[in-house]
C-alpha positions as a LaTeX table, in Angstrom:
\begin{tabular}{lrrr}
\hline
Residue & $x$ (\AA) & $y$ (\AA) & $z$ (\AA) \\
\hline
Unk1 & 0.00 & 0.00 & 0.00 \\
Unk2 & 3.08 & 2.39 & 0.88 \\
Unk3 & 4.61 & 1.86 & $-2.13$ \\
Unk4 & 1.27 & 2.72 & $-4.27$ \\
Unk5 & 1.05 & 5.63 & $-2.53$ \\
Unk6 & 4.73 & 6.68 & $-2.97$ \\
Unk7 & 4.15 & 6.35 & $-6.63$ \\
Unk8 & 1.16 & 8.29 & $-7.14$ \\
Unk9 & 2.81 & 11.26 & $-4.90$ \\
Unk10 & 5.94 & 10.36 & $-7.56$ \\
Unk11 & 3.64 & 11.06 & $-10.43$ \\
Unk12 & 1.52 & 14.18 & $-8.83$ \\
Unk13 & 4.75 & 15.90 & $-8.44$ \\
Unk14 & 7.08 & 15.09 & $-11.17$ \\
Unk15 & 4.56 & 14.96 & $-13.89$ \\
Unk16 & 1.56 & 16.99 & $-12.78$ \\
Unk17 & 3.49 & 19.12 & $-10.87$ \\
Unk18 & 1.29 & 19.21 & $-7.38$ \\
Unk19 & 3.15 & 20.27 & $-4.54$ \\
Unk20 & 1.30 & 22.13 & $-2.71$ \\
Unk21 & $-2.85$ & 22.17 & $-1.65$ \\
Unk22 & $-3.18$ & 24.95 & $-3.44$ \\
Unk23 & $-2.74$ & 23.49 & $-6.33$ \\
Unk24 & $-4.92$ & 20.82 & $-6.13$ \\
Unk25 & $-8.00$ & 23.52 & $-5.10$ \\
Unk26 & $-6.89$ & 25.16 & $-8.50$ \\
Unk27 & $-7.02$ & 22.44 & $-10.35$ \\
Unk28 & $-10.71$ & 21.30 & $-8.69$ \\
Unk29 & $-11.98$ & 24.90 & $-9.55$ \\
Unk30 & $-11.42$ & 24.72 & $-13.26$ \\
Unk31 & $-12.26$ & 20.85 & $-13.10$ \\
Unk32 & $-15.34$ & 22.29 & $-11.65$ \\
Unk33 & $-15.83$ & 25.41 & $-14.08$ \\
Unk34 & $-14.86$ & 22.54 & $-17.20$ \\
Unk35 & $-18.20$ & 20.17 & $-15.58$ \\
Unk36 & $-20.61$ & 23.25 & $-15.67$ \\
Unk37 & $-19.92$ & 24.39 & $-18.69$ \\
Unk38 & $-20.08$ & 20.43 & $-20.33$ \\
Unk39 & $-23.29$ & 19.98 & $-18.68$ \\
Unk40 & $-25.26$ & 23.16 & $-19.99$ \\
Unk41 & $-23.74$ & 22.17 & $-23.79$ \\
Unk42 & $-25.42$ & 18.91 & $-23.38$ \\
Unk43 & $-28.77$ & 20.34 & $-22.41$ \\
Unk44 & $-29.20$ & 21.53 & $-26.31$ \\
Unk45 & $-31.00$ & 18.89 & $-27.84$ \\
Unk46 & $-31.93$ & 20.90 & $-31.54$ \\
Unk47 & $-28.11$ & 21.82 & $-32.06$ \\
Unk48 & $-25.51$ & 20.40 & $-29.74$ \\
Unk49 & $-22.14$ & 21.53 & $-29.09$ \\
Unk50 & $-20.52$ & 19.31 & $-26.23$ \\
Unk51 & $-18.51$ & 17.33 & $-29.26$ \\
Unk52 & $-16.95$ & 20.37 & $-30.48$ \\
Unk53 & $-16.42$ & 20.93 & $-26.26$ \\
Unk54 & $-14.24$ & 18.20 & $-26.08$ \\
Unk55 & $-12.36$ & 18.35 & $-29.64$ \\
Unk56 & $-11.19$ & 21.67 & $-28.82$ \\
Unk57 & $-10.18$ & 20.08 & $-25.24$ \\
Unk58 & $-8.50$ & 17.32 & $-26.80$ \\
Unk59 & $-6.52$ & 19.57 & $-29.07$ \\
Unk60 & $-5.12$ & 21.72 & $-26.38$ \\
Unk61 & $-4.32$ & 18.42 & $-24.23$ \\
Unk62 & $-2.60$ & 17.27 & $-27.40$ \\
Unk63 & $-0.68$ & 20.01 & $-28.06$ \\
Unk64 & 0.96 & 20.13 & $-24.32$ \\
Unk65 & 1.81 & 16.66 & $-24.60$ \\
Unk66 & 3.31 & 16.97 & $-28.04$ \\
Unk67 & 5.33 & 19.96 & $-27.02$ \\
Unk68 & 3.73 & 22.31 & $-29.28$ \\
Unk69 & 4.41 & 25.27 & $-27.99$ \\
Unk70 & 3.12 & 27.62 & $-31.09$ \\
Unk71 & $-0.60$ & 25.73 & $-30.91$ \\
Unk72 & $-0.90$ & 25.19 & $-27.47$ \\
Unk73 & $-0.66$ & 28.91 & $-26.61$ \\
Unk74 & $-2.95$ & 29.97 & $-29.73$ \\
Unk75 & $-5.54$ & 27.51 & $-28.29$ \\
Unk76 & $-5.22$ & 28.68 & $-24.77$ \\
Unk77 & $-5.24$ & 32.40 & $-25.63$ \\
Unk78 & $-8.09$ & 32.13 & $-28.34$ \\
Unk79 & $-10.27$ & 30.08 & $-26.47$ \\
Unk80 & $-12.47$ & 32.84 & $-24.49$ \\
Unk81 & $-13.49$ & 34.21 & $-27.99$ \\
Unk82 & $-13.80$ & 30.87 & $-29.87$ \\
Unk83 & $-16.37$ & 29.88 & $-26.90$ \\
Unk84 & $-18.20$ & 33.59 & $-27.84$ \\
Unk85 & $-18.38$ & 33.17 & $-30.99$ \\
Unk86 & $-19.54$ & 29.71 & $-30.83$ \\
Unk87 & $-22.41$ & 30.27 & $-28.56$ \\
Unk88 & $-23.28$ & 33.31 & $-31.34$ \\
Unk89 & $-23.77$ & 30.96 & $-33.99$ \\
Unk90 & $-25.64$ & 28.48 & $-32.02$ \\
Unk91 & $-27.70$ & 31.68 & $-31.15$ \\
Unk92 & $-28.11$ & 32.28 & $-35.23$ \\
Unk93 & $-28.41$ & 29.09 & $-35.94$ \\
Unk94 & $-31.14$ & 28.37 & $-33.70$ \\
Unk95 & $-33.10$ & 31.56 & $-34.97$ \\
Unk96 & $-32.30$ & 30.40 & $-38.53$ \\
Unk97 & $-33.32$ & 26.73 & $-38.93$ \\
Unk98 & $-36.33$ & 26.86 & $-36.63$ \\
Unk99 & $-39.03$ & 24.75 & $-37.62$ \\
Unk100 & $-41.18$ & 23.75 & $-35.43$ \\
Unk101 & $-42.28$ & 19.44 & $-35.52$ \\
Unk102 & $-46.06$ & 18.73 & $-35.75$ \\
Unk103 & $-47.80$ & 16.13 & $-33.64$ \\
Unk104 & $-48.10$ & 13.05 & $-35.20$ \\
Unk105 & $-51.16$ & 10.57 & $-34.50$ \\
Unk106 & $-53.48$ & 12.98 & $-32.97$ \\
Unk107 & $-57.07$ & 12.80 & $-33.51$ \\
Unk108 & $-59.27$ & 15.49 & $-34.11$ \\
Unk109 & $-61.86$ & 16.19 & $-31.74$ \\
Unk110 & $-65.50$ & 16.33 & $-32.60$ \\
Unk111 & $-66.88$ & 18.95 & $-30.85$ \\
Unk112 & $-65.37$ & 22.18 & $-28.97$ \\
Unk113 & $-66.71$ & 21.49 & $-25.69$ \\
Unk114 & $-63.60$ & 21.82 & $-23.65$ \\
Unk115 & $-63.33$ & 25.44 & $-24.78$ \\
Unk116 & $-66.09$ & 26.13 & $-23.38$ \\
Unk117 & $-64.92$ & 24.62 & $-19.88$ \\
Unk118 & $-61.83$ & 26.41 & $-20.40$ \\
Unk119 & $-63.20$ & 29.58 & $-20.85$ \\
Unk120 & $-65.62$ & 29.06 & $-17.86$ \\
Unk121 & $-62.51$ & 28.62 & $-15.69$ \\
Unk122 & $-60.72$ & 31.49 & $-17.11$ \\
Unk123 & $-63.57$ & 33.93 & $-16.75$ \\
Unk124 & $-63.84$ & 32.68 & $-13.06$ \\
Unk125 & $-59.91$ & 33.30 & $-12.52$ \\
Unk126 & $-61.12$ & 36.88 & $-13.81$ \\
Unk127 & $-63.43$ & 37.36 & $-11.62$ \\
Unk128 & $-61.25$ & 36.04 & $-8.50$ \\
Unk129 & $-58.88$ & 38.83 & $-9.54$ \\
Unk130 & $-56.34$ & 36.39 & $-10.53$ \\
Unk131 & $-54.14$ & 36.85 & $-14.04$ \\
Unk132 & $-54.10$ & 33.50 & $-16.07$ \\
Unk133 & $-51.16$ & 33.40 & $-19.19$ \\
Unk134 & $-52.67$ & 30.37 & $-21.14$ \\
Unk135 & $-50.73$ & 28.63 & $-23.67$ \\
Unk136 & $-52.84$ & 26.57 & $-26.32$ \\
Unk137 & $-51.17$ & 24.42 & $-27.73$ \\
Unk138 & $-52.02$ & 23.46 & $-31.65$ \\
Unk139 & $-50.27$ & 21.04 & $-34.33$ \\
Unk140 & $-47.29$ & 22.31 & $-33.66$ \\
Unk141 & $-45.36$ & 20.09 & $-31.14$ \\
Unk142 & $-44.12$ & 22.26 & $-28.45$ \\
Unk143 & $-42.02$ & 19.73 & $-25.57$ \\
Unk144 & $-38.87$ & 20.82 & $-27.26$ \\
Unk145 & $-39.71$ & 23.89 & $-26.64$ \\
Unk146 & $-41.33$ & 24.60 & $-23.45$ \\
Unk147 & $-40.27$ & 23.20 & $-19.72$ \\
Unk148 & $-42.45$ & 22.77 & $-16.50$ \\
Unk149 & $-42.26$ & 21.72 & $-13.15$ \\
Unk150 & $-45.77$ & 20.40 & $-12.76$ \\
Unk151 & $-46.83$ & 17.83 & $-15.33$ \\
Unk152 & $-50.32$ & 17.21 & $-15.16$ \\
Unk153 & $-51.47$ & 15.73 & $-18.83$ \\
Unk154 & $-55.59$ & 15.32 & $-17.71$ \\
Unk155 & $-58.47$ & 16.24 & $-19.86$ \\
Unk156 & $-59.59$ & 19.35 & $-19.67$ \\
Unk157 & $-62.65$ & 20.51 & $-17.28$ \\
Unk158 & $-63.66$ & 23.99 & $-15.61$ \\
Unk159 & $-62.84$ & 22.10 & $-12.16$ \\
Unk160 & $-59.88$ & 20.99 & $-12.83$ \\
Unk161 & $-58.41$ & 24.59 & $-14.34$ \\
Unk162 & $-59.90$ & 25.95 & $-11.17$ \\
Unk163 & $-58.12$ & 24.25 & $-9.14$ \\
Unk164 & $-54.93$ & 24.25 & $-10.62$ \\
Unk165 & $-54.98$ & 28.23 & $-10.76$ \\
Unk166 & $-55.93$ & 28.44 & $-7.62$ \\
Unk167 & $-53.47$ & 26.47 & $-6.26$ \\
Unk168 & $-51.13$ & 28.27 & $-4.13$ \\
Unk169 & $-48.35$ & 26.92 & $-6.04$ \\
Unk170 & $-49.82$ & 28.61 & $-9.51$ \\
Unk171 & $-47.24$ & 31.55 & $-10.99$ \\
Unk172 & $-49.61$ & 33.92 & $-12.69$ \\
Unk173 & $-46.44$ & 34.75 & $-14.76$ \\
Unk174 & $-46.13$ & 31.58 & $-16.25$ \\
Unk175 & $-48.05$ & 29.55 & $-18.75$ \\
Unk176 & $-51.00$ & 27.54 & $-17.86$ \\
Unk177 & $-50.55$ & 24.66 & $-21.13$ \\
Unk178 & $-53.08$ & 23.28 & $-22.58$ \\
Unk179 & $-53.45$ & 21.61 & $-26.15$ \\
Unk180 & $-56.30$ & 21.60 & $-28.90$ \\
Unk181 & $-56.91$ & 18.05 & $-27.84$ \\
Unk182 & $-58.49$ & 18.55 & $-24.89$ \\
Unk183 & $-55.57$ & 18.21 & $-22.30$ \\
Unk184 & $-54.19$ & 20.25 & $-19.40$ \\
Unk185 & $-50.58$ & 19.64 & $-20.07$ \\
Unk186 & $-48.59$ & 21.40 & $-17.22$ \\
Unk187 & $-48.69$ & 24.34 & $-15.13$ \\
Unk188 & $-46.37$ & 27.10 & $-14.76$ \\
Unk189 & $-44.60$ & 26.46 & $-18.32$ \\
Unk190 & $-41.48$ & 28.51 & $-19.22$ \\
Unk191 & $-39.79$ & 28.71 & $-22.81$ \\
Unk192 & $-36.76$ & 26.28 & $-22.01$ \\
Unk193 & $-33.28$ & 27.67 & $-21.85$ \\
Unk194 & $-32.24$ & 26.06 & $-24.83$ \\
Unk195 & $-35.41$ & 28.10 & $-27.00$ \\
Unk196 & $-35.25$ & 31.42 & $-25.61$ \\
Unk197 & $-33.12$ & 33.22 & $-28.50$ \\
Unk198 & $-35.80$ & 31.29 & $-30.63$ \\
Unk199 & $-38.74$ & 33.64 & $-28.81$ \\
Unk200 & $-36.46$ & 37.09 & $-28.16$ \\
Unk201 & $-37.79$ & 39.89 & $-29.99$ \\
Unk202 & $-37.36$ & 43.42 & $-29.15$ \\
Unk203 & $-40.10$ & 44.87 & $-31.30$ \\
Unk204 & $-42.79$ & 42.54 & $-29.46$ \\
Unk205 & $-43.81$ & 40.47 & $-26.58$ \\
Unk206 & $-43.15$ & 36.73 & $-25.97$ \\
Unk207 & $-46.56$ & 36.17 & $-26.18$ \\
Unk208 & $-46.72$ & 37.91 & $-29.98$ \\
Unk209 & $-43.77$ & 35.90 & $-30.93$ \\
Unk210 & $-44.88$ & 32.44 & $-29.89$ \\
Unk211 & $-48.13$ & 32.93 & $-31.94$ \\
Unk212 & $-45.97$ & 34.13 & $-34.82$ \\
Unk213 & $-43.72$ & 31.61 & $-34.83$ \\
Unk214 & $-45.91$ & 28.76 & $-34.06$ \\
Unk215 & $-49.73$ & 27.90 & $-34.79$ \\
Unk216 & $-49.84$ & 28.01 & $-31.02$ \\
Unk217 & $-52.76$ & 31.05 & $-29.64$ \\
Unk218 & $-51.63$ & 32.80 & $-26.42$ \\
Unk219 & $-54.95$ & 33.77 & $-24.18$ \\
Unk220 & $-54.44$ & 36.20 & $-21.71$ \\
Unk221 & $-56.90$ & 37.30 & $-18.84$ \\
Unk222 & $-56.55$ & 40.54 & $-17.47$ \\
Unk223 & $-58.41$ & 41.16 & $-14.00$ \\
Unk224 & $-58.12$ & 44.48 & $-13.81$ \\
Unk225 & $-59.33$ & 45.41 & $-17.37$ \\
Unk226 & $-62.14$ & 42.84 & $-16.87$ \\
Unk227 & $-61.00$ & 41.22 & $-20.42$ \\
Unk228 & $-58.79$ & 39.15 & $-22.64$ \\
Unk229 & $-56.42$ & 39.67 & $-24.68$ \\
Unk230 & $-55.31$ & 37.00 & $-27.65$ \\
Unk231 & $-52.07$ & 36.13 & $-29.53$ \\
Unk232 & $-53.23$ & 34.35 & $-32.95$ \\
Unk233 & $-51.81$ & 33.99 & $-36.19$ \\
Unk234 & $-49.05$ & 36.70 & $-36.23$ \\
Unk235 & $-52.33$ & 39.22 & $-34.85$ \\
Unk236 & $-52.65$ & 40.56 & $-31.66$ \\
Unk237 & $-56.36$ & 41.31 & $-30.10$ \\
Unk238 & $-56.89$ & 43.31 & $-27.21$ \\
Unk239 & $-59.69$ & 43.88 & $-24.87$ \\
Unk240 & $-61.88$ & 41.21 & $-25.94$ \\
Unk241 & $-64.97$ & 41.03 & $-23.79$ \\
Unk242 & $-65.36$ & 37.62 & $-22.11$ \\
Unk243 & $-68.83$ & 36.49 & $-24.25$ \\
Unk244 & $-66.54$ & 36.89 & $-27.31$ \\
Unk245 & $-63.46$ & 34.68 & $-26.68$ \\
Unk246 & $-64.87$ & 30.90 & $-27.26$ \\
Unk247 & $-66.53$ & 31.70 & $-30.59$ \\
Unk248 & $-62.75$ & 33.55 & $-31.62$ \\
Unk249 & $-60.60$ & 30.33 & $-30.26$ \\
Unk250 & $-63.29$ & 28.15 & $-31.86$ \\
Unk251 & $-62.27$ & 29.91 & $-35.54$ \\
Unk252 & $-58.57$ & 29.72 & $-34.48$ \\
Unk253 & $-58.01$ & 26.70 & $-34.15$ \\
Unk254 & $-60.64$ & 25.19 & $-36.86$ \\
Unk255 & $-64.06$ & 24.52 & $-35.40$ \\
Unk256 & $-67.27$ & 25.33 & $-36.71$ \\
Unk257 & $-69.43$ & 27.80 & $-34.65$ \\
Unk258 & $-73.06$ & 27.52 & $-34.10$ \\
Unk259 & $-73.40$ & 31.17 & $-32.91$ \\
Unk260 & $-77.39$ & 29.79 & $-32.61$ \\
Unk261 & $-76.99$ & 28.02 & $-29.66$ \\
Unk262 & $-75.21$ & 28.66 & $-26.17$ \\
Unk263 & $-72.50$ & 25.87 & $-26.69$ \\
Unk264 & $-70.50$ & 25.82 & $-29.52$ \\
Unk265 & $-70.28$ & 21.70 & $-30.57$ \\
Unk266 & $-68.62$ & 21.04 & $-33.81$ \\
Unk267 & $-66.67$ & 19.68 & $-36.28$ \\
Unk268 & $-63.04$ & 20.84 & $-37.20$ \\
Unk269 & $-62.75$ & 22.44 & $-40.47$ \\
Unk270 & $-59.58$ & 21.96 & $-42.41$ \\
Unk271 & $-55.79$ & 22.40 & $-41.47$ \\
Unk272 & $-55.86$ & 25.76 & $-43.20$ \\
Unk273 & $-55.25$ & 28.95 & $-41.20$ \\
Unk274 & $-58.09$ & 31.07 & $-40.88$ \\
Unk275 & $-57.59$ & 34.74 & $-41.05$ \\
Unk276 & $-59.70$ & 37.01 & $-38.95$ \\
Unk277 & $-60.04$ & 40.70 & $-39.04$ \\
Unk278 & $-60.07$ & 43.18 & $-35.78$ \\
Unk279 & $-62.63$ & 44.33 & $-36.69$ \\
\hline
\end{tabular}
């Protein structure tokens, strides 16, 4: 055992040059710092980078051993703004090649009924004085997109939105999910880390975006005003009264409505994007 020990304090000093506790903290700090960094590369799933991580490692490791001298100092002085311009064209990258994936295998509902639970809920949130962000969610397949705590995947009824915005766990900053199935799909949804240079837009809101660059619809309550406001389609509606909003999400996203009667039941219309007026 002594002698296994005398070797590996042969080979920290001699060829690793550790001969002091200092040194080993510095090298566990940038061990550390390396770790951190690896693990946020590998969180990209559209456009990873960790492989290019590690070649760039391996070349500066290579170069040391080789006694490079020339390369090993380019690498080491060039790599701060060979890591900024990476993460810029991941940025542009990103931006440039997004196309969202539709769902496959999803059946089309028959009737609209769950708006109308929906809406029920949302107007009662309203009325509580409570500020509901609600993401619908359309063909376009968002899980790449969007991250959540609270998973809840359970058809959609006026108790069970209740509930969940009233929870004291609800963030009325965050997105209440749903999808044009039927299903409540999580609760306090963010844009993941990974998509938020996807959604960045100075000119407009994240809201505006999302329904601009998805066939998603963004519904908005706003307590105070006593209304809604609605992301659709690249169009932006404000201060919609709350008798209007089913019969508007109903055209959105493809249903037939039967202004005749107090529910709207019906059957979708095709995949085409209907294009509504403000006025």
């Amino acid at each position: 055992m002594k002698s296994v020990l005398d070797a590996l304090y042969h080979f920290c000093v001699t060829t690793l040059h550790i001969t002091q506790i200092k040194d080993l903290v510095e090298i566990s700090f940038f061990m550390l710092i390396a770790y951190n960094f690896s693990s946020w590369l590998s969180r990209s799933k559209r456009r990873p980078m960790l492989l290019q991580f590690y070649g760039y490692s391996a070349m500066i490791i290579a170069t040391y051993a080789f006694n490079a001298k020339a390369a090993h100092s380019l690498l080491i002085w060039s790599a701060p703004a060979c890591i900024m311009l990476a993460l810029i064209y991941h940025q542009h990258t990103l931006q440039r090649s997004f196309i969202p994936s539709r769902k496959i295998g999803a059946k089309a509902l028959t009737t609209s009924a769950w708006i109308d639970d929906l809406v029920r809920a949302l107007v009662h949130s309203m009325h509580a004085g409570k500020k509901v962000i609600c993401l619908i969610e359309h063909r376009d397949d968002l899980s790449l997109l969007f991250e959540s705590p609270i998973r809840v995947n359970a058809a959609i009824s006026a108790k069970l939105v209740k509930m969940l915005v009233n929870s004291s766990d609800f963030n009325q900053q965050q997105y209440l999910w749903v999808d044009s199935q039927g299903l409540v799909k999580a609760v306090n949804a963010t844009v993941s880390t990974e998509s938020q240079a996807i959604f960045q837009d100075s000119r407009h809101s994240q809201h505006a975006v999302i329904a601009d660059k998805t066939d998603s619809i963004v519904c908005i309550v706003d307590p105070t005003a006593g209304n809604f406001t609605l992301h659709a389609q690249s169009k932006t509606l404000n201060g919609i009264p709350a008798a209007q909003i089913a019969p508007l999400l109903c055209a959105y996203l493809g249903y037939r409505v039967n202004l005749s009667s107090e529910k709207s039941y019906a059957k979708p219309r095709s995949k085409n994007r209907i294009k509504l007026d403000r006025s």
